[in-house]
Backbone as JSON, one array per atom type, in Angstrom:
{
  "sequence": "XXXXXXXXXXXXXXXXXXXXXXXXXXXXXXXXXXXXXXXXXXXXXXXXXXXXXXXXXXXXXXXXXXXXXXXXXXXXXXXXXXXXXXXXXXXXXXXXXXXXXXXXXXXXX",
  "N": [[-232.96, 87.85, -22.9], [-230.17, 88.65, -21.38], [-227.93, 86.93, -20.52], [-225.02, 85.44, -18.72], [-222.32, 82.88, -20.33], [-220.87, 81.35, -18.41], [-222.07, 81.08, -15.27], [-221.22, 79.18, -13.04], [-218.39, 77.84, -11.57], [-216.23, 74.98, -11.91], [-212.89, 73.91, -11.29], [-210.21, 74.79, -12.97], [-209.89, 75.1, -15.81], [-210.96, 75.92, -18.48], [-212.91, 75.09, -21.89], [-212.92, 76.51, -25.58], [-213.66, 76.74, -28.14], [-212.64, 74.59, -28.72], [-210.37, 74.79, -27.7], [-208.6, 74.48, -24.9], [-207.82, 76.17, -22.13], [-207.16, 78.64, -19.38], [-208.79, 79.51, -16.62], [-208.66, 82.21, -15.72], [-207.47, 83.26, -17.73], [-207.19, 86.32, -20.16], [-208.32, 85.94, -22.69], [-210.91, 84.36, -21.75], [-212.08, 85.74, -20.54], [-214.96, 87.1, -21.57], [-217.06, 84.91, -21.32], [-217.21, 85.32, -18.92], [-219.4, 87.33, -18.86], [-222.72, 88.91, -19.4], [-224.38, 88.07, -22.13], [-225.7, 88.44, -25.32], [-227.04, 86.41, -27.53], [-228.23, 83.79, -28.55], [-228.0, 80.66, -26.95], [-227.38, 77.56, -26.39], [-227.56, 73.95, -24.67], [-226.11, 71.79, -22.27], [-226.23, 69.5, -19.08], [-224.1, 67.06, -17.98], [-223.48, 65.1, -15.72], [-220.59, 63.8, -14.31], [-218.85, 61.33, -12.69], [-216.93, 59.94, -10.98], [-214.84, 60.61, -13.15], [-216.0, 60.07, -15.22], [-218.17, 61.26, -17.81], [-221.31, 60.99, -17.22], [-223.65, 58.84, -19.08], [-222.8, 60.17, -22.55], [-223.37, 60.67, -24.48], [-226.13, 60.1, -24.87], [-227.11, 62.35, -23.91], [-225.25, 64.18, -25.7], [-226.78, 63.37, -28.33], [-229.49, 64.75, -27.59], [-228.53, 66.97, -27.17], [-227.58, 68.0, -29.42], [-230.9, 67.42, -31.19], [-232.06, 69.44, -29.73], [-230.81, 71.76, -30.78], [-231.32, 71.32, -33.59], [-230.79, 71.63, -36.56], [-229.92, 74.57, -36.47], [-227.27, 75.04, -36.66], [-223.83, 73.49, -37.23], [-223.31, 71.17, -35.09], [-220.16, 70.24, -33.84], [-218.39, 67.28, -34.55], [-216.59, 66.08, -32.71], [-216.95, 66.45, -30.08], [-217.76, 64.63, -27.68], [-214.91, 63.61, -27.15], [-213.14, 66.49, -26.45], [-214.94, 66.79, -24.45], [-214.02, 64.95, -22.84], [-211.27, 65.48, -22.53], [-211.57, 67.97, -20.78], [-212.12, 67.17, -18.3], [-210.59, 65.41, -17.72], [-208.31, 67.23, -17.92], [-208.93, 68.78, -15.42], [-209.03, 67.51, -13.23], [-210.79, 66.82, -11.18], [-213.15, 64.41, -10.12], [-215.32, 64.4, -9.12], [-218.14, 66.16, -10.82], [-220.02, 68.89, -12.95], [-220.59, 68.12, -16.1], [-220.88, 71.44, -18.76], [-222.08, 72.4, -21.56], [-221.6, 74.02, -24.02], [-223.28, 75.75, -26.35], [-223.15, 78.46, -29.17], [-224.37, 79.93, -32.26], [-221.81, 80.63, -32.62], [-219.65, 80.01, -31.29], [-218.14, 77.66, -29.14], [-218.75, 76.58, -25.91], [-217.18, 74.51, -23.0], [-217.37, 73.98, -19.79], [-216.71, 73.12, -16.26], [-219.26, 72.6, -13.38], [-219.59, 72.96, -10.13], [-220.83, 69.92, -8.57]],
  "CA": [[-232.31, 88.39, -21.73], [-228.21, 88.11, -21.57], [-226.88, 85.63, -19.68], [-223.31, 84.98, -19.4], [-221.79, 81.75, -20.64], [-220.29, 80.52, -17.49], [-222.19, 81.52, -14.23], [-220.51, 78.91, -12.14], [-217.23, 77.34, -12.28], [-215.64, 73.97, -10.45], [-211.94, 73.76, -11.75], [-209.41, 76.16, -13.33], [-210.22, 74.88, -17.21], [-212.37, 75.52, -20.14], [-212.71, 74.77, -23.53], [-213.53, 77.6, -26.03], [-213.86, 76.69, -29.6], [-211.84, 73.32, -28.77], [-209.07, 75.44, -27.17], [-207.89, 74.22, -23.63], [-208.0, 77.9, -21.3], [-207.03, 78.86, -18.05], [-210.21, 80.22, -16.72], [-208.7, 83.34, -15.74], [-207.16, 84.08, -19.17], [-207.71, 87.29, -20.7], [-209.15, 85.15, -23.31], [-211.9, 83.39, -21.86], [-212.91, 86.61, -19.87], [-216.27, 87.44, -21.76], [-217.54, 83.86, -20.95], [-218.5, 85.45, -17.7], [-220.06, 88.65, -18.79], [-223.71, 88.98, -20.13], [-223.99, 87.71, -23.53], [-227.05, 88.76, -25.76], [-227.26, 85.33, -28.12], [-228.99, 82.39, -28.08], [-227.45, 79.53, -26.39], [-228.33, 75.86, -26.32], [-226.93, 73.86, -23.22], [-226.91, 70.3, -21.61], [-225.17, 69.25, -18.06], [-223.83, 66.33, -17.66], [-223.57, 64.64, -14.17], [-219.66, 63.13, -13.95], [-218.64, 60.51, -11.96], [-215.27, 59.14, -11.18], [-214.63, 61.45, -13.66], [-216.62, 59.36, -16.13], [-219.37, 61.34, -17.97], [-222.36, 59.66, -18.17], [-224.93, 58.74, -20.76], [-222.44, 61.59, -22.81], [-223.98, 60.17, -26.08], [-227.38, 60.42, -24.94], [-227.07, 64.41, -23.86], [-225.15, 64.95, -27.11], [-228.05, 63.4, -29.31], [-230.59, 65.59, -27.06], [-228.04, 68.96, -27.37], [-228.11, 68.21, -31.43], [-232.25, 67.56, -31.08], [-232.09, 71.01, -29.16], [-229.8, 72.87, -32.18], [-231.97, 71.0, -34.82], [-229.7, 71.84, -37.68], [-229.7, 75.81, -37.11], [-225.76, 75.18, -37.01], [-223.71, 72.38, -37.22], [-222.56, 70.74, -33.92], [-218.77, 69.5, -34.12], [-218.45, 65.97, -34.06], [-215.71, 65.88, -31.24], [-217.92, 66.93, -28.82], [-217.43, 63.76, -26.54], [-213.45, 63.94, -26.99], [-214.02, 67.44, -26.12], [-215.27, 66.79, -22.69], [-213.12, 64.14, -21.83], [-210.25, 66.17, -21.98], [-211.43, 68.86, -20.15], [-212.94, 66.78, -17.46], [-209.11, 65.17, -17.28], [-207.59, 68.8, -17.46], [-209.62, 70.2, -14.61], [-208.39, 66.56, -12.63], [-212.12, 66.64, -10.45], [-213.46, 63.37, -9.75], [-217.12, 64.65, -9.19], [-218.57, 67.39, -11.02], [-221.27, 68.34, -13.89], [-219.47, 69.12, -17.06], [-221.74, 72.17, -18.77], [-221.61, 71.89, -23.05], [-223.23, 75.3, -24.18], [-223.44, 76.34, -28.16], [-224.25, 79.35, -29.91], [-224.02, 79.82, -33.58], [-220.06, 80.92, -33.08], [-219.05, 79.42, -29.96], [-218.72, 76.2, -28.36], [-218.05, 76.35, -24.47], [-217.12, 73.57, -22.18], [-216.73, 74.44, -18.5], [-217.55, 72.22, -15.03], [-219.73, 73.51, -12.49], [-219.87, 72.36, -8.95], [-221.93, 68.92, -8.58]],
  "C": [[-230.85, 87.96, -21.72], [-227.94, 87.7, -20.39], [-225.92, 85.1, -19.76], [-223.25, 83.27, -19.71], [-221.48, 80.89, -19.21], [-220.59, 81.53, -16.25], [-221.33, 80.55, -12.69], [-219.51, 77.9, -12.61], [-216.56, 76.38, -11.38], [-213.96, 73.86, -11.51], [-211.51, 74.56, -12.28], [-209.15, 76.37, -14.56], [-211.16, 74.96, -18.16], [-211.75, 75.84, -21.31], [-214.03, 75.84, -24.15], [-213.14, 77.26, -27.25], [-212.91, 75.33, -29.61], [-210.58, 73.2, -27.95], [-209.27, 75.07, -25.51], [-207.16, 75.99, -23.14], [-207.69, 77.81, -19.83], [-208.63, 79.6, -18.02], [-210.51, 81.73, -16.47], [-207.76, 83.91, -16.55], [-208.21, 85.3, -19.47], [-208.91, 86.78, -22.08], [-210.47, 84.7, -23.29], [-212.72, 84.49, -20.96], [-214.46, 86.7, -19.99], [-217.06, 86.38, -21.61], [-218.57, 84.48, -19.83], [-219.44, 86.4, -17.78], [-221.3, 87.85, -19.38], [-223.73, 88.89, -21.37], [-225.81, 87.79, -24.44], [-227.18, 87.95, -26.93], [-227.25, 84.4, -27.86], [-228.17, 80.96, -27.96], [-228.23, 78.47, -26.15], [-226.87, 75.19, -25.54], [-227.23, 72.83, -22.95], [-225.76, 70.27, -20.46], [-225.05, 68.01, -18.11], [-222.97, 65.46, -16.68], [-221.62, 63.81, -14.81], [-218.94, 62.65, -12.9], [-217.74, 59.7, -11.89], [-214.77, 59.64, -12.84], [-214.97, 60.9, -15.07], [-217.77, 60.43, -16.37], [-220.74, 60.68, -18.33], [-223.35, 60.0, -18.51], [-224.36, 60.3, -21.85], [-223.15, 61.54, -23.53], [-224.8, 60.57, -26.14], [-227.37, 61.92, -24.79], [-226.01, 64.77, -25.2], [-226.09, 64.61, -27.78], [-229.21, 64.36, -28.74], [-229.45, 67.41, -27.67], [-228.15, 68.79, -29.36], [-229.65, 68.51, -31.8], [-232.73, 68.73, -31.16], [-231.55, 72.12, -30.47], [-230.81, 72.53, -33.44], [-231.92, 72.34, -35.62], [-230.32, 73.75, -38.08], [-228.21, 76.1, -37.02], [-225.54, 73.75, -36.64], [-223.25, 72.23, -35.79], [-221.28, 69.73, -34.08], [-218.9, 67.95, -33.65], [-217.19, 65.47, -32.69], [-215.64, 66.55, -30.06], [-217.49, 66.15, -27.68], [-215.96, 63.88, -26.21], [-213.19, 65.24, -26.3], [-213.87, 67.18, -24.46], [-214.66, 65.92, -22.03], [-211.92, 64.83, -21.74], [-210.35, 67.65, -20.88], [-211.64, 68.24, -18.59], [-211.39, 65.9, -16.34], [-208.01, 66.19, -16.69], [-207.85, 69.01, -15.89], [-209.25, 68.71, -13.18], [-209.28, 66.93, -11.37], [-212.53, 65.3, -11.16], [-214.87, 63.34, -10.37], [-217.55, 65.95, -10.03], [-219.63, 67.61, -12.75], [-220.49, 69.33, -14.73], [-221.18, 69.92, -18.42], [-221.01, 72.32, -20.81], [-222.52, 73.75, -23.15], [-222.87, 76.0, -25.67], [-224.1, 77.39, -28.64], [-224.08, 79.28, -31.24], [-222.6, 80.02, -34.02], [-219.39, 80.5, -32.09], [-219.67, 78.49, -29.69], [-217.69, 76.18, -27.3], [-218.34, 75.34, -23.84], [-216.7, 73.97, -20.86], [-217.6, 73.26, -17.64], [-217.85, 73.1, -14.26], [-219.98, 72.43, -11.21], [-220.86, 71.16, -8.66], [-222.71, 69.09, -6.93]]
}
C-alpha cells in the first residue's frame, strides 16, 4: 500500500540522502506524496535535543534492513545535525530507508 515518506512534520528541516532541505523545497516535495516501495523506519524519542538510545534504534533499523542494502554508517551524525538544524528541544526524530533513499525528518513528540 503507498505511503508517503513524511506524514507528519515538527520543524522546517530534513535530510534526504545526507542533504540538509528546507521542507518546502521543490526538492523534498515527493517525501509527502504516496510512495509505492518498501520502507524500513525507527523513531526516536529526543530530549533536550539529545537522541536517545540512537545506537540501540540504529542496531534494531540495520536488524530490520538485514543486509537487503547497505545502511550508511553516518546515520547517528546524520540525526544530530538535523535535530540541531530544526533547533526543537523535544521531538521524535523519524530515520526511514528504502533501497535508494535515506530520509530524516522530526515529527511532533
Amino acid at each position: 500500500m503507498p505511503y508517503p515518506i513524511i506524514d507528519a512534520l515538527a520543524g522546517q528541516s530534513v535530510l534526504l540522502n545526507g542533504k540538509l532541505l528546507s521542507a518546502d523545497a521543490a526538492e523534498a516535495g515527493f517525501l509527502f506524496q504516496p510512495q509505492d516501495e518498501r520502507m524500513y523506519y525507527e523513531v526516536i524519542r529526543v530530549v533536550q535535543r539529545v537522541p536517545l538510545f540512537l545506537e540501540d534504534h540504529l542496531e534494531r533499523l540495520n536488524r530490520s534492513v538485514d543486509r537487503s542494502f547497505a545502511i550508511p554508517s553516518d546515520l547517528a551524525a546524520e540525526g544530530q545535525m538535523l535535530v540541531k538544524a530544526n533547533s526543537l528541544t523535544e521531538a521524535n526524530l523519524r530515520i526511514v530507508l528504502t533501497r535508494h533513499l535515506r530520509v530524516m525528518h522530526l515529527t511532533p513528540s
